[in-house]
N, C-alpha and C positions, 0 to 999 in steps of 0.2 A: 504494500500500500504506500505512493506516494506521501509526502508530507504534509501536501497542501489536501489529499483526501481523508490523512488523518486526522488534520484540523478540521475538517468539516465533520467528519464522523463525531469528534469532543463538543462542539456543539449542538450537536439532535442534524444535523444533517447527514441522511443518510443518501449517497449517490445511487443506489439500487432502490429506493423507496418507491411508490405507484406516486407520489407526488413529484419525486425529482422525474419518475419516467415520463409524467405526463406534459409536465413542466419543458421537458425536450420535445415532445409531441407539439408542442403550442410555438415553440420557436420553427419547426419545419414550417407550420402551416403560416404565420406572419411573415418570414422570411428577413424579419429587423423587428425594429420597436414600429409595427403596423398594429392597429385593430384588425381583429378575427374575429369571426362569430365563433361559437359553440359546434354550428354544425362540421365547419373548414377544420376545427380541430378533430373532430370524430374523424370526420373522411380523413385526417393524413395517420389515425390509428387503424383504419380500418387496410388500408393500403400496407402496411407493415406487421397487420397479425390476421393468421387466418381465423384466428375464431375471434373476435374483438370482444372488450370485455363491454357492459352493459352500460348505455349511458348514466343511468342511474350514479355507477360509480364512476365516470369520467364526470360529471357534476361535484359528486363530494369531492375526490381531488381536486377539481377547480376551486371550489370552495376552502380548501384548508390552504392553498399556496395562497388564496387571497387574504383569509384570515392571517398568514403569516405573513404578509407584507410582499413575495415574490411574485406576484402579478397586480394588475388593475382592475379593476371591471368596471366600463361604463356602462351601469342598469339604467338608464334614461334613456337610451337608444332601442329601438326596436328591429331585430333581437339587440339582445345586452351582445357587448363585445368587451372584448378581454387585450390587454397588453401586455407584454412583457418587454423589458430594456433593463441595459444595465443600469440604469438608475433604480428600478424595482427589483435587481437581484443583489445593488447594492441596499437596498432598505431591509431586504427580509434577512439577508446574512448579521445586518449591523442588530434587526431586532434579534437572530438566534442568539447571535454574542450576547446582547445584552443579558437575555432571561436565564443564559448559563451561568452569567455571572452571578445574579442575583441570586443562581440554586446554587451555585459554593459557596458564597459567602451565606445563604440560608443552613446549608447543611455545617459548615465552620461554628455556625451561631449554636445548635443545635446540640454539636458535639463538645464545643464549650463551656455550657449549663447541664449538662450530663453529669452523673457521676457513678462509678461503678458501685455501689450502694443503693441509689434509685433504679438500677438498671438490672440488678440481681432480685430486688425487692419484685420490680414488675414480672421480673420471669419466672419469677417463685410464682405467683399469682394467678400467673399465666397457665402454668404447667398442673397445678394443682385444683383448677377452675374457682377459682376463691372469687366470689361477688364483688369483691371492691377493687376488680382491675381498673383500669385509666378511664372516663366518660368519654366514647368517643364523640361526643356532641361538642365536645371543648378542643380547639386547636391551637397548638403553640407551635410559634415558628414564620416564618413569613412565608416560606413554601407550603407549610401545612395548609395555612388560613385560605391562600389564593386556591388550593385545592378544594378545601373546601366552599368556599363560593362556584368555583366549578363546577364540581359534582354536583350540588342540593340545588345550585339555582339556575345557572349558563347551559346546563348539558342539556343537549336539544329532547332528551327525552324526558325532562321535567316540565318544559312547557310548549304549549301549542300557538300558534300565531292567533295574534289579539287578548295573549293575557299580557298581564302587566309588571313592572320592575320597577318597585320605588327605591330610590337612596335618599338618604342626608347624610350629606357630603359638608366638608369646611374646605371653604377655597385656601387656606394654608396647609392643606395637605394632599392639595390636588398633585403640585410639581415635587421634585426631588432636588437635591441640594446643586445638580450635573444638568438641571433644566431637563430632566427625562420625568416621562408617564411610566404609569403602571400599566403592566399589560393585560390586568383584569378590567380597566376602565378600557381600552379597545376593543378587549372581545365584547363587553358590553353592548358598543356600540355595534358591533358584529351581527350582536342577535335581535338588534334592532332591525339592523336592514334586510334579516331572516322573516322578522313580524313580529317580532318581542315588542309593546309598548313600554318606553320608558319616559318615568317624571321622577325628577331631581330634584330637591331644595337645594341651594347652596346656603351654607351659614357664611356670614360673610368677616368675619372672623376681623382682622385688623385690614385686611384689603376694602378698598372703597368701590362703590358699584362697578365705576367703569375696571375696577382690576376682573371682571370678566373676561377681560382680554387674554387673563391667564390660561385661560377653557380654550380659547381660539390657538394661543401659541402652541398649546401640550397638544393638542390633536393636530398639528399642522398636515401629519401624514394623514388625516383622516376626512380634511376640510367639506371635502366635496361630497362623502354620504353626510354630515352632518347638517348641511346645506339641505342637503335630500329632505331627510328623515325630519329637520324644523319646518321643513314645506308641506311633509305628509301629517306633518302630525302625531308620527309614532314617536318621537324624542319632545319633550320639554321640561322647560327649565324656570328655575323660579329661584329669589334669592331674600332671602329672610336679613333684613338690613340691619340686625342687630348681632352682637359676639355674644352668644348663648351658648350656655354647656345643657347640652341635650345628647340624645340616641346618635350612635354614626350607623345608620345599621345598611343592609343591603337585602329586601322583601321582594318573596315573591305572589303576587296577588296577596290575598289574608291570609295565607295560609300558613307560611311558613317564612323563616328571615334570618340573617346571618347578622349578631352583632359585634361590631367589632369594640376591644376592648382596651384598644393602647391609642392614643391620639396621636399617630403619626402618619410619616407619606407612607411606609411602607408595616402597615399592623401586623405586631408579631404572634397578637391572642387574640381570638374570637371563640363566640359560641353559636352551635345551630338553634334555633329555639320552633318547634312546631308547634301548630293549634293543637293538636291532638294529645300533645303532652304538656304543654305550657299554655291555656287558654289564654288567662288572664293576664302573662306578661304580653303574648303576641297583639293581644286585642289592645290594651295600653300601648304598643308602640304604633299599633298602626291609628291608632284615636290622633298620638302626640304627631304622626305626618300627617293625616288629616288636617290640625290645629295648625301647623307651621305653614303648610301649602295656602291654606285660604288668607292667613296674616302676612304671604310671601307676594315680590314685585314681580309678574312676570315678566323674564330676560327675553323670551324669544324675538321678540323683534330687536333688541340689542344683539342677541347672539346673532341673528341672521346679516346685520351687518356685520360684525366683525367679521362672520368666516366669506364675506359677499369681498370684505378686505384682502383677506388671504389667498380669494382664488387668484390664477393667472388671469389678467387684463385681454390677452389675447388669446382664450381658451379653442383649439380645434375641432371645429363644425362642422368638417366635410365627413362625420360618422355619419 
């Protein structure tokens, strides 16, 4: 194995993956950074396998390089068409570095606060079925927590299009100290543009209204669905103009909600809390978004300019 395939392998890219294969599929059928439809990609996989795999799954593959930043997709166009350039395979490599970094430095944290006395404790507990092993409804860790929101709330088999995704959120722990997002706020918007409805309070924490523009700078890579999805409707935004210690939580419909339990850009403890085992917390936090959201300013037409800011002035129209 080359060098430069071994670094790709140390960050989740795998060169024999159905995403890197497809991924080279989409570059045949564009022949540069051109728009493709969907169909030009099937036909240059159908030309190259005799049994072609199902479009179903040449979709999801489309779908996860775009969730990873390695392609584009303009859904305004009809059909939607797809880009790839090396400006999109340097965005999704720079995102893989990133999220690797953040899982050693998570797993470094992790193994630091360890101690082989708590770890012998839990295996005792473990092995001998003793009831008071660890709650898995509780996450520590900055990797665990983002897993968890994953699983319970983003994993497309927990929600259908047209349910809902509240947060309250504090605009000082939107950005990171390096000017970088978290990448559980992208995929967010991800499942927005799947059919997830999302509404956000911002607490506006010591930032002043117009520091919304924070939201525009962090999702730079992201301007153009969010442009989308404040025109649809499925994404809005509201910003509570007072510094209040309140919930940071992240809900899905009434049902269920992740709250997170460290005031930072990146929370290293949360817990899951459902209706079915928690009524009475779930129902109070979702009352306390109700209360905030109706005493909050809606942003969207602020956010709609700022990211109307961000797009290209000369955007390309001949799709």
């Amino acid at each position: 194995m080359s060098k430069a395939a071994a670094a790709l392998d140390l960050i989740g890219i795998h060169l024999d993956s159905s995403e890197m294969k497809v991924l080279r599929y989409l570059f045949k059928a564009s022949r540069g950074p051109q728009r493709v439809t969907f169909s030009a990609v099937y036909d240059q996989i159908k030309k190259t396998k005799a049994v072609p795999p199902t479009k179903v799954w040449v979709y999801e593959c489309l779908r996860k390089l775009e969730t990873a930043g390695f392609i584009s997709v303009d859904k305004l166009s009809r059909p939607s068409s797809y880009v790839v350039s090396n400006e999109t395979i340097a965005n999704g490599l720079e995102r893989a570095w990133r999220n690797r970094l953040d899982s050693i430095e998570s797993e470094i944290e992790l193994l630091t606060r360890a101690t082989a006395e708590d770890l012998a404790a839990f295996l005792y507990k473990s092995a001998t079925g003793s009831p008071t092993q660890q709650n898995t409804n509780l996450a520590r860790g900055v990797e665990n927590v983002r897993r968890l929101i994953r699983s319970e709330l983003l994993d497309r088999k927990q929600w259908k299009a047209g349910d809902e995704l509240k947060l309250i959120h504090r605009l000082d722990n939107l950005i990171g100290a390096k000017g970088t997002s978290g990448p559980v706020d992208k995929e967010i918007v991800a499942a927005a543009m799947d059919g997830l409805n999302v509404r956000v309070v911002f607490i506006a924490s010591d930032i002043p209204i117009n520091g919304l523009g924070v939201v525009a700078t962090f999702m730079r890579d992201e301007v153009s669905q969010l442009a989308s999805l404040l025109s649809s409707g499925r994404l809005q935004f509201r910003l509570y103009p007072e510094d209040i210690a309140t919930y940071r939580i992240v809900a899905l419909n009434r049902s269920k909600l992740v709250m997170l339990l460290t005031n930072a850009f990146r929370p290293d403890t949360a817990v899951l809390l459902d209706r079915t085992e928690q009524p009475i917390v779930v129902e109070h936090a979702m009352q306390r978004f109700d209360t905030l959201w109706d005493q909050s300013i809606d942003a969207r037409a602020l956010m709609a300019t700022l990211f109307a800011k961000s797009v290209d002035p000369n955007p390309d129209t001949t799709a």
